[in-house]
N, C-alpha and C positions, 0 to 999 in steps of 0.2 A: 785842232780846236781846243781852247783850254775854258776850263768850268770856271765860276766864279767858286768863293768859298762857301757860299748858301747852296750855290749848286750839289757842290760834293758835298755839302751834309745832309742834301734830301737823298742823293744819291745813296751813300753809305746809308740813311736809314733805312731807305727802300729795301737794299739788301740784306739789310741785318734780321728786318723784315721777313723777307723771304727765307730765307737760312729760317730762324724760328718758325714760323707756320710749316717747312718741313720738319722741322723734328716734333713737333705736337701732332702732325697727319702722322708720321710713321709711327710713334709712343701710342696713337690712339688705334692703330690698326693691331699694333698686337696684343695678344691674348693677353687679358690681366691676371695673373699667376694667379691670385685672391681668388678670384672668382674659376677657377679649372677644375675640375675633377679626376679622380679618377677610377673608374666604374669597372667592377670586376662583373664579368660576362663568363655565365656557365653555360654549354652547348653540349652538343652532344655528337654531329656525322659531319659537322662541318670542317673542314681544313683551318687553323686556326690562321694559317696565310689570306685564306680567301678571304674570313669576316676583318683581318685586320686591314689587305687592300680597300673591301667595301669599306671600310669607315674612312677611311685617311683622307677623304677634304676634309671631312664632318672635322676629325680630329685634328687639322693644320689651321682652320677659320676660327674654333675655338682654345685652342689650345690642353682642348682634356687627350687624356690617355685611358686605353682600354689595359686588364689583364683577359685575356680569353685562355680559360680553364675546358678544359674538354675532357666530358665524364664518359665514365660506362653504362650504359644504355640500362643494364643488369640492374644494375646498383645505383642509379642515376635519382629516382623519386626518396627512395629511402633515407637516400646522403645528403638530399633538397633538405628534407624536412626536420631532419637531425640539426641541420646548418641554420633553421629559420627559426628551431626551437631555442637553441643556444643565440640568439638575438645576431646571427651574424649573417653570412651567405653572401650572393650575389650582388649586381643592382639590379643585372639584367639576367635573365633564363629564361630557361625553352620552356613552354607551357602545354602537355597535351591537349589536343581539343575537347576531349572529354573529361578533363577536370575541373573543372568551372561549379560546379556541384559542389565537389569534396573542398576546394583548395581555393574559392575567391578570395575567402580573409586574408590570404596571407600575399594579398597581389594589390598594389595601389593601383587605380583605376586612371586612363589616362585623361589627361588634362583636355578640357572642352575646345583649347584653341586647336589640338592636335586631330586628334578625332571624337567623333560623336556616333550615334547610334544610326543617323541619319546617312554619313558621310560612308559609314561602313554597309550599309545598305546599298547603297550608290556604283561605291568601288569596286564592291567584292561580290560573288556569287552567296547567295541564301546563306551557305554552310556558314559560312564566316559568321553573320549575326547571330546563328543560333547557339555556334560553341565558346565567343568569345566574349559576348552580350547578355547585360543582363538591367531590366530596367533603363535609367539612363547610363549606364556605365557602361566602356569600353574595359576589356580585362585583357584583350592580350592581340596582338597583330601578326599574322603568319607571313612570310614570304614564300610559302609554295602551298598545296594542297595535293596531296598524294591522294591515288584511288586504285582498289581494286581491278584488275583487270585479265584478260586472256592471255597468256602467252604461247605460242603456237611453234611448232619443227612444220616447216612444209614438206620436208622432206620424209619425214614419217607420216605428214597426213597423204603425199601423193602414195607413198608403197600401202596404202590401202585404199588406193583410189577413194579420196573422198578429196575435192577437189575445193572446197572454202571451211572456212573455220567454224562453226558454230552462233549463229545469232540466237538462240534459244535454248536453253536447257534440253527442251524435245529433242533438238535436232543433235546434241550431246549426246544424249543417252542413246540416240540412236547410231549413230557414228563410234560409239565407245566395243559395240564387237567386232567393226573392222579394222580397227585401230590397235588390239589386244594381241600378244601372241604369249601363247601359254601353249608350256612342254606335256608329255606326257606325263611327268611327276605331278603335275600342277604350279609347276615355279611357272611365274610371271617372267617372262623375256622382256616386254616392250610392255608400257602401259600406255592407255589410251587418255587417262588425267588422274593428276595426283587429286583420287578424292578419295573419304571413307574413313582415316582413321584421324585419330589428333596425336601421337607417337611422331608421324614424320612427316606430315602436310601443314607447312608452313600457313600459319596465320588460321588454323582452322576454327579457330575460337570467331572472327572477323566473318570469314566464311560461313559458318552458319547462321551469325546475326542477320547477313543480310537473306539469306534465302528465308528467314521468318521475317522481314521488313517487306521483302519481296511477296512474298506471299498475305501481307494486308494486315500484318502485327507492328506496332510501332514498339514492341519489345514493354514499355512505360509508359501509361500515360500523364495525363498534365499534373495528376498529382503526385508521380513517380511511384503508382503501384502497377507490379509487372504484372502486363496483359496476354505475354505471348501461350499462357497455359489455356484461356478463358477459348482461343477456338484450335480449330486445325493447325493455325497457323507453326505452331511449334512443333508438334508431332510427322508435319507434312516435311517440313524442314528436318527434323534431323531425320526423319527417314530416308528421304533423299538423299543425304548427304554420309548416310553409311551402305547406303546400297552398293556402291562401290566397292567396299571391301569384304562383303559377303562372297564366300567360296560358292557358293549355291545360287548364286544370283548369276542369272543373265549379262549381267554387265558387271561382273567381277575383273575388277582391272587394278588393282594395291591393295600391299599387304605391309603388314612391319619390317620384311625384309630390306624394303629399299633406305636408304638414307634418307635426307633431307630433300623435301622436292624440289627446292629450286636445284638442287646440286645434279641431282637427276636428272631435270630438264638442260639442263647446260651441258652433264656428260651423253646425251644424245639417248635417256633410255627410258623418257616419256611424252609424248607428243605433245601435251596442253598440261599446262598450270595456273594455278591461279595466285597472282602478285601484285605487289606494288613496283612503282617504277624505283623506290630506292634498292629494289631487290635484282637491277640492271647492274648494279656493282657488283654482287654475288657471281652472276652469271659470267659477267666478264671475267673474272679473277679465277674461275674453275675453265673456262674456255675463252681466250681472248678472242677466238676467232668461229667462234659459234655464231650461225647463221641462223640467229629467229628472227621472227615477228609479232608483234601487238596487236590484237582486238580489242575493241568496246566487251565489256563485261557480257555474259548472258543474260537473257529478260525471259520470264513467265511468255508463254507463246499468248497467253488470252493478255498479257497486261497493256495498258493506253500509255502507263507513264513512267519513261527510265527511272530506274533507282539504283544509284551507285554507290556505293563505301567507302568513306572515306579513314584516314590515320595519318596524322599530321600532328604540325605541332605551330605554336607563335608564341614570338618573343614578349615578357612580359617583364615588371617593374615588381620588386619588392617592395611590400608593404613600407617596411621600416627603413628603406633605405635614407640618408640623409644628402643623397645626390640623384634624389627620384624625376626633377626636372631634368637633371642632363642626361640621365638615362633615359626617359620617354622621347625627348630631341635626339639623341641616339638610335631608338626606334624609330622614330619617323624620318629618320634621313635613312635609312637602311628600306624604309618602304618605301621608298620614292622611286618613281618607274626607273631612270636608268640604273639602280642600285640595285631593285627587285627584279629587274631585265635579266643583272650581271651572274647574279646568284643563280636562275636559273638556266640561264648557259652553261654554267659554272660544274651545276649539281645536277645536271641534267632531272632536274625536277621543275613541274607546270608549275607557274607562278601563281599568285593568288589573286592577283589585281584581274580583275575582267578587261581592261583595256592589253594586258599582256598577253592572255589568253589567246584573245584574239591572232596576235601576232604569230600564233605555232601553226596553223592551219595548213602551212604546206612541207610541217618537218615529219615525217611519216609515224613514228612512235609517239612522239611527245604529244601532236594531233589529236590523240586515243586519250591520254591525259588529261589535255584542257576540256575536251569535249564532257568526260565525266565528271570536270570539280563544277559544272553548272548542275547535276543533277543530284550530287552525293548526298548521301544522310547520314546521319550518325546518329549515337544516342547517349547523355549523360552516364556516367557512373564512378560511383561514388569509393570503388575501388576495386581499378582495371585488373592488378594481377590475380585479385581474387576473382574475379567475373569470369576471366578467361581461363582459370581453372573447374571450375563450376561446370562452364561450357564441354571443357575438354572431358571430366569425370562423364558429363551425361553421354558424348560419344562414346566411351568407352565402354560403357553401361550398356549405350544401345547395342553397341558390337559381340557383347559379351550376351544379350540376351538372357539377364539376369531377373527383367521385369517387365509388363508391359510398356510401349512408346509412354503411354498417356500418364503414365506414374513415373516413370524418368521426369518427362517435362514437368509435373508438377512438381516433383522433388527439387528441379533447375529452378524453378519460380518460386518455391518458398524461400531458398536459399538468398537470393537474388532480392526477395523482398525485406530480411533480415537484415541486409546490407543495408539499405535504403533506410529501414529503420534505424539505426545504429547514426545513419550519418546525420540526423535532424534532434 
């Protein structure tokens, strides 16, 4: 068949046609250099392989590049704010939940098409609005929620025939002299739970806030003057929580001798502790082959409504950053379920999304996790490593029996409101 010459030049246009409209589709598909970023990310326990697989559509659709810096926990707030004062730092970093008091200014709030105070209501359980919300501003988005909880040896609780874990402090303290074995020196062989002193019980500072939250203290109230002096609620709490390490107490079960208690519970020489699920890495790394298990936290035998602890952290946006839009698009593609799914497969931490949560129900630990990021609390302040000193001084104090409970606690509560003062 042969064309005329009108033909082949509709012909060749056609094509030349199409040839062109290909290279304008492929040129518009790829990332415009102009418009790319690239956003330096400070973190803290994440594998910096992990957060750089989570980003990489985000990073191949737009064309930006992450640097991900990974600090020391120790030294991680201090290095923040050194880094924010000299106008420089992050675009993205990890934000405790409990700094939103001390450190909003220095965090641009995320864009309304992203999230809103509504959306985060919606998605997330209670905790989330309360530590990352403020007015209408979004301040910072978690992908997990860590909570306090049980961690149990069966094998220690069956050699003292007691045959379930603890649902109640009561049933704790009642279980803690068959659980005990003490020599005739008085050395501690086996303890029944690392509780009593703040020297070597992980997170005790944590641990005693909530058995005064537990006991009907919100620690603050709305106008952040500390209330936990004004009833029992503090004095009840840390007496509880040094009765343990009283040698003349009934339920004497730790002493300073032992090391650290998650390390304890992993070398098999205390039946129950009390942790977080990122404190499942400790354990594994001192016994890979240690056989525990997870409970829901203990509750007040008389109380109607769980109350759990929460220590976490979410990703936020520097104030001054000049790449603040692709770092919040950064965050929001990191929270999106199959993202925030991957991460907590990943980190063997409960995700933060209530629709994820859901999804754990039949993995036996992590279960225990989701179940208390619906009920956690926490409580602002305005500066954690001092708080948690405070906390730990007044343990010490109580154990030392240098004064009465009720003049520790207030002495914890002036200090505590000095702080508050200072931060306004």
């Amino acid at each position: 068949m042969q064309f005329s010459q009108r033909q082949l030049l509709i012909i060749g246009a056609a094509i030349l046609g199409i040839i062109a409209i290909f290279f304008i589709v492929t040129i518009g598909l790829r990332p415009d250099k102009s418009q790319t970023a690239e956003l330096v990310v400070w973190g803290l326990f994440d594998d910096p392989e992990l957060f750089s697989s989570l980003a990489k559509p985000h990073l191949q659709e737009t064309g930006n590049k992450i640097i991900y810096v990974q600090k020391n926990p120790a030294t991680y707030e201090e290095e923040l704010l050194n880094a924010l004062a000299a106008g420089s730092g992050p675009d993205v970093f990890m934000f405790k939940n409990s700094w939103l008091l001390r450190h909003y200014d220095k965090v641009k709030p995320a864009p309304e098409n992203l999230f809103t105070p509504q959306s985060i209501q919606e998605n997330y359980p209670q905790i989330v609005a309360r530590d990352f919300v403020s007015g209408d501003s979004v301040y910072g988005i978690p992908l997990f929620i860590d909570t306090l909880a049980l961690f149990y040896n069966q094998d220690l609780l069956d050699q003292g025939a007691v045959p379930f874990p603890p649902k109640t402090w009561e049933e704790l303290v009642e279980m803690t002299p068959k659980l005990t074995r003490i020599n005739e020196r008085r050395d501690i062989l086996y303890s029944a739970v690392a509780l009593g002193s703040a020297q070597n019980v992980s997170h005790a500072a944590d641990i005693l806030a909530l058995l005064m939250i537990q006991a009907g203290s919100n620690i603050v109230d709305d106008n952040f003057n500390v209330t936990f002096q004004r009833t029992k609620a503090g004095t009840e709490a840390l007496n509880f929580f040094t009765q343990f390490a009283k040698p003349k107490n009934k339920i004497y079960t730790w002493d300073d001798k032992f090391d650290g208690s998650i390390e304890e519970f992993a070398r098999g020489k205390v039946a129950m502790v009390l942790g977080y699920a990122s404190d499942i890495q400790t354990i594994r790394a001192v016994s890979p082959y240690f056989n525990f298990k997870v409970t829901l936290m203990p509750q007040p035998q008389d109380s109607t409504l769980r109350k759990d602890y929460a220590s976490y952290w979410g990703l936020a946006v520097r104030k001054q950053s000049k790449k603040a839009d692709a770092a919040w698009n950064l965050v929001s593609f990191l929270s999106q379920n199959e993202q925030a799914e991957a991460f907590a497969r990943k980190t063997n931490l409960a995700p933060a999304k209530r629709l994820l949560l859901n999804n754990l129900r039949n993995q036996p630990i992590m279960d225990i996790f989701s179940k208390q990021a619906y009920t956690a609390v926490s409580w602002p302040q305005p500066d954690s490593n001092l708080i948690e000193r405070i906390f730990k001084n007044g343990i010490a104090d109580a154990l030392a029996e240098k004064e009465p409970l009720d003049s520790i606690v207030t002495g914890m509560a002036n200090e505590i409101d000095e702080i508050f003062k200072k931060a306004f």
